[in-house]
TILUMNU-74663 format. One record per residue: x, y, z of N, C-alpha, C in turn; residue in one letter. Coordinates in steps of 0.2 Angstrom, whole numbers, plus 5000, padded with zeros to 4 digits. Example, Ala and Ser with C-alpha at 12.3 -4.5 7.8 and 13.67 -1.06 7.14 Angstrom:
# TILUMNU-74663
506649725039506249785039506649845039a506449895035506849955036506450005039s
This chain:
# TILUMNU-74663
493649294963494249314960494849294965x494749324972495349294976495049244982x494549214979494049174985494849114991x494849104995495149094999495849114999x495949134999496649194999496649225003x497149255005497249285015497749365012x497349405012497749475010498049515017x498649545019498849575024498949655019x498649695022498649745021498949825024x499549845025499649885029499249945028x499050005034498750085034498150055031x497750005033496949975029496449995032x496450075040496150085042495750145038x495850165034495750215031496150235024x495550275018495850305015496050255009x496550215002496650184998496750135004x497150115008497050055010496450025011x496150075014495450045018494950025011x495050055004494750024999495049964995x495549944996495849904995495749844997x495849855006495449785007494649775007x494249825007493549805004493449784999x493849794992493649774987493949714985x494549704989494849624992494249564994x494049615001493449545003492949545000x492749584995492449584990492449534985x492749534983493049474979493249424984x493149404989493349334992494049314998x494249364996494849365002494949405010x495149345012495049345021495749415021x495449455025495949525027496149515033x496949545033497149565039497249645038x496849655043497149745041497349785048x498149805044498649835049498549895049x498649925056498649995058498850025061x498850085061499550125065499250115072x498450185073498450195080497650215079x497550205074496550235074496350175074x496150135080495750085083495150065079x494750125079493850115078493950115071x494650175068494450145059494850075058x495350065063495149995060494649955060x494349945067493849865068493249895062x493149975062492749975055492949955049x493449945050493449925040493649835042x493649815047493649735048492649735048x492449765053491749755052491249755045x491749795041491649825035491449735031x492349735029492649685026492349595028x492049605034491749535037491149535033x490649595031490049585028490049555021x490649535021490749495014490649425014x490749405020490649325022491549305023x491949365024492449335023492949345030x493349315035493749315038494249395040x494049425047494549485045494449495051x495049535052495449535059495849585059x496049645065496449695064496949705070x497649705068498249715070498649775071x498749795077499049845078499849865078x500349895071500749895072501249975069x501649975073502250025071502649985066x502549995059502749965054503349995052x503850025055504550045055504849995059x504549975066504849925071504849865069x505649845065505949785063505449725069x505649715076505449685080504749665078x504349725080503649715080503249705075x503549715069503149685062503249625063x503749605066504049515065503349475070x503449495076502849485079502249515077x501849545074501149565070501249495065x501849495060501649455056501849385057x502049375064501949285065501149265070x500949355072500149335074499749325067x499649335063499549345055499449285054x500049265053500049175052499649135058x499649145063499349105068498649085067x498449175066497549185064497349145059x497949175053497449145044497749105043x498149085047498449005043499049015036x499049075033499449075027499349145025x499749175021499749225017499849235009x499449255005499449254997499749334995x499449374999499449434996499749485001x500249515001500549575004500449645000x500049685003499849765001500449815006x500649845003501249905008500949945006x500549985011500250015009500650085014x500550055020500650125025501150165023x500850235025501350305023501150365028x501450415028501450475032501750525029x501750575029501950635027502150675030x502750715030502950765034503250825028x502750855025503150925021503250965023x503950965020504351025019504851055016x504851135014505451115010506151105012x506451075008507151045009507351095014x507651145013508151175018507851175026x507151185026506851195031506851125035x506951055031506651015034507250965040x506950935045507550925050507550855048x507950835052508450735050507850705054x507250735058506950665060506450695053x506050745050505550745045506050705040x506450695038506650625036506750565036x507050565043506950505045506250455048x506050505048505250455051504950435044x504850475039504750455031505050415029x505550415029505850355027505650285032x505750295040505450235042505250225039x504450245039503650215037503550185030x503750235029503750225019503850165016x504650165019504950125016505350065020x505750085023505950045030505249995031x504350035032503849985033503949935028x503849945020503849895018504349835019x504949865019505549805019505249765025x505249785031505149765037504249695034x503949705031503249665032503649605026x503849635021504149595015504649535017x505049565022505449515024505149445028x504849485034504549425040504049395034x503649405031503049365026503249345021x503749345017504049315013504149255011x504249205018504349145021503649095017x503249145020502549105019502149125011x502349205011502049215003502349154998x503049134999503249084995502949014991x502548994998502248955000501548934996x501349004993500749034990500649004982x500448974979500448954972500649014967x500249064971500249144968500449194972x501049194972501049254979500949344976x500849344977500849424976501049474982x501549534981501749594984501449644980x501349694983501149754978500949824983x501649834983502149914986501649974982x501450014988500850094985501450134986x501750154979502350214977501850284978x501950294974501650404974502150414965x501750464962501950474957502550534960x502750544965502950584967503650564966x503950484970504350444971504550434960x504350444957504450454950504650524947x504250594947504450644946504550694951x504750664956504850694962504250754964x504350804969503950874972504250914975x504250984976504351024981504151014986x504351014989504050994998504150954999x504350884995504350814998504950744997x505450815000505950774998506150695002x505950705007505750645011505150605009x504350625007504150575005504350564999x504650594991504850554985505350514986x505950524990506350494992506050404995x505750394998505450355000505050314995x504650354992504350324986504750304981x505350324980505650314972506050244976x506250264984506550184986506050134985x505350124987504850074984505150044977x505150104973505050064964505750034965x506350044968506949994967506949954972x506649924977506249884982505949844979x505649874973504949814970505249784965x505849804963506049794953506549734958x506949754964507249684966507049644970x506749634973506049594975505649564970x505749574964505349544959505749504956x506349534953507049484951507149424957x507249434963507149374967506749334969x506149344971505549304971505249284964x505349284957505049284951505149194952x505849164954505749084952505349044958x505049094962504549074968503749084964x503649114958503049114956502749174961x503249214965503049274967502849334961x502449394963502549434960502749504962x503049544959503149604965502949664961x502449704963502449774957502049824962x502049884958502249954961501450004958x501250024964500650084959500850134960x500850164958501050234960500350304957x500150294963499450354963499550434963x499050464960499550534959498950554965x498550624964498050654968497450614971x497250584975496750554976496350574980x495850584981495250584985495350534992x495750584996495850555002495750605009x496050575015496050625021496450695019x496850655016497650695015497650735013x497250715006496950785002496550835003x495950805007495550835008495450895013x496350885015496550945021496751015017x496850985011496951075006496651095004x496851165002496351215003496151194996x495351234994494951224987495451264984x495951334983496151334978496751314976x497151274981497551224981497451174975x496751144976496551064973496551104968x496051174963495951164959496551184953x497051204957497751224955497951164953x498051094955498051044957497851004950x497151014951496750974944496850994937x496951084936497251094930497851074927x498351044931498951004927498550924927x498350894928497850844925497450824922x497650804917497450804909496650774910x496450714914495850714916495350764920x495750804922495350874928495250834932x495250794935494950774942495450734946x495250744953495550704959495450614957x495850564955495950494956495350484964x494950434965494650404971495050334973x494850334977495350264980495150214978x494350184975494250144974494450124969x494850184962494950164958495550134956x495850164961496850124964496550044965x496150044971496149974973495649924967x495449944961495449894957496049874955x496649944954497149924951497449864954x497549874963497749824968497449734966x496949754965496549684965496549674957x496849694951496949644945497749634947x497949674951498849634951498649594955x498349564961498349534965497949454963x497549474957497249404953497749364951x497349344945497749254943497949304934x497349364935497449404927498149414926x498449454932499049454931499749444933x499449354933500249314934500849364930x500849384924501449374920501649454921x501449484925501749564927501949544933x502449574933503349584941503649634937x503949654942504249714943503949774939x503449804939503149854936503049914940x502849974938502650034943502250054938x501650044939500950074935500750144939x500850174937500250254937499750254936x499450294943498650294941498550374943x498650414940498550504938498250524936x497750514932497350544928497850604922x498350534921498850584916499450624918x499250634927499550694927500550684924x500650644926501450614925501650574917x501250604912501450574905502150604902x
């Protein structure tokens, strides 16, 4: 499905990135997978990702430093030769509630969040163009849609994704680019799995399906936008909740 195509994928050390790019070289495309600072989850999920037959290599970057994405993503280029597919994937979280929360639990959110995105979008852009099919595709949060208590820094970040992706899609469309937006609600993650049991199952009963989303189910999402299936979708934000946001 994506057999020689070169995917960059940021936070692919773990968790939905780290299924993302598995199910990528799974289907045929050579990975870069970017990371903040867990070394070993990266070279694992390169280790991972290489037993596909396919090309994969891991990059260490502070995906807020305008500077040093520029630099990660002109090593990107050097190694793969090209880039088809950009994944925004990286994010962080800092909850709290609004009153309580200070200007850097903001601003460091916003970095990563979204600041990262912009930053990878721009310096790879050049060369996505380039791509017969290019494809972007920004990991929002249903949260960045109906917002959350506690998160006003991460919805905020995520709702700037979905206006990041609808104008990125309006400009790169006559490039034969695509740009569109997943927006995962609870998923079976690290993140999650730090709350308490009567947390989650509080959690699962506003979700019309009862259960936690798995990451590998996001990253089919990631890899039919990222095919040839679905040339004729740009600027979208697809939900994948288990209902919870109907």
């Amino acid at each position: 499905m994506l057999k020689g195509k070169t995917a960059v994928i940021t936070g692919a050390s773990r968790g939905i990135g780290r299924a993302i790019a598995l199910l990528m070289a799974e289907n045929g495309a050579n990975i870069a997978v970017v990371y903040a600072g867990n070394e070993k989850a990266a070279l694992d999920t390169v280790q991972a990702a290489a037993r596909f037959g396919v090309k994969a290599e891991a990059f260490q970057c502070d995906v807020a430093d305008f500077t040093q994405t520029k630099a990660v993503c002109e090593a990107i280029i050097q190694a793969f030769g090209k880039v088809d597919i950009l994944v925004n994937n990286a994010g962080i979280t800092k909850d709290k509630l609004f009153l309580l929360m200070s200007e850097s639990d903001f601003d460091d959110v916003i970095s990563v969040n979204l600041k990262g995105a912009f930053n990878f979008i721009k310096h790879l852009t050049k060369y996505i163009m380039k791509s017969k099919s290019g494809r972007i595709i920004n990991v929002s949060s249903v949260s960045g849609i109906a917002g959350n208590a506690g998160q006003a820094n991460y919805a905020a970040s995520k709702a700037g994704l979905i206006g990041l992706t609808k104008t990125v899609a309006k400009e790169l469309a006559s490039r034969n680019v695509t740009c569109n937006a997943i927006a995962p609600g609870f998923i079976e993650t690290d993140m999650t799995a730090a709350l308490a049991d009567s947390l989650t199952e509080q959690v699962q009963v506003g979700i019309p399906l009862k259960r936690l989303g798995k990451a590998e189910e996001v990253a089919a999402l990631a890899l039919f936008l990222a095919s040839d299936a679905a040339a004729y979708i740009t600027g979208e934000v697809i939900k994948i909740d288990g209902g919870m946001c109907i």
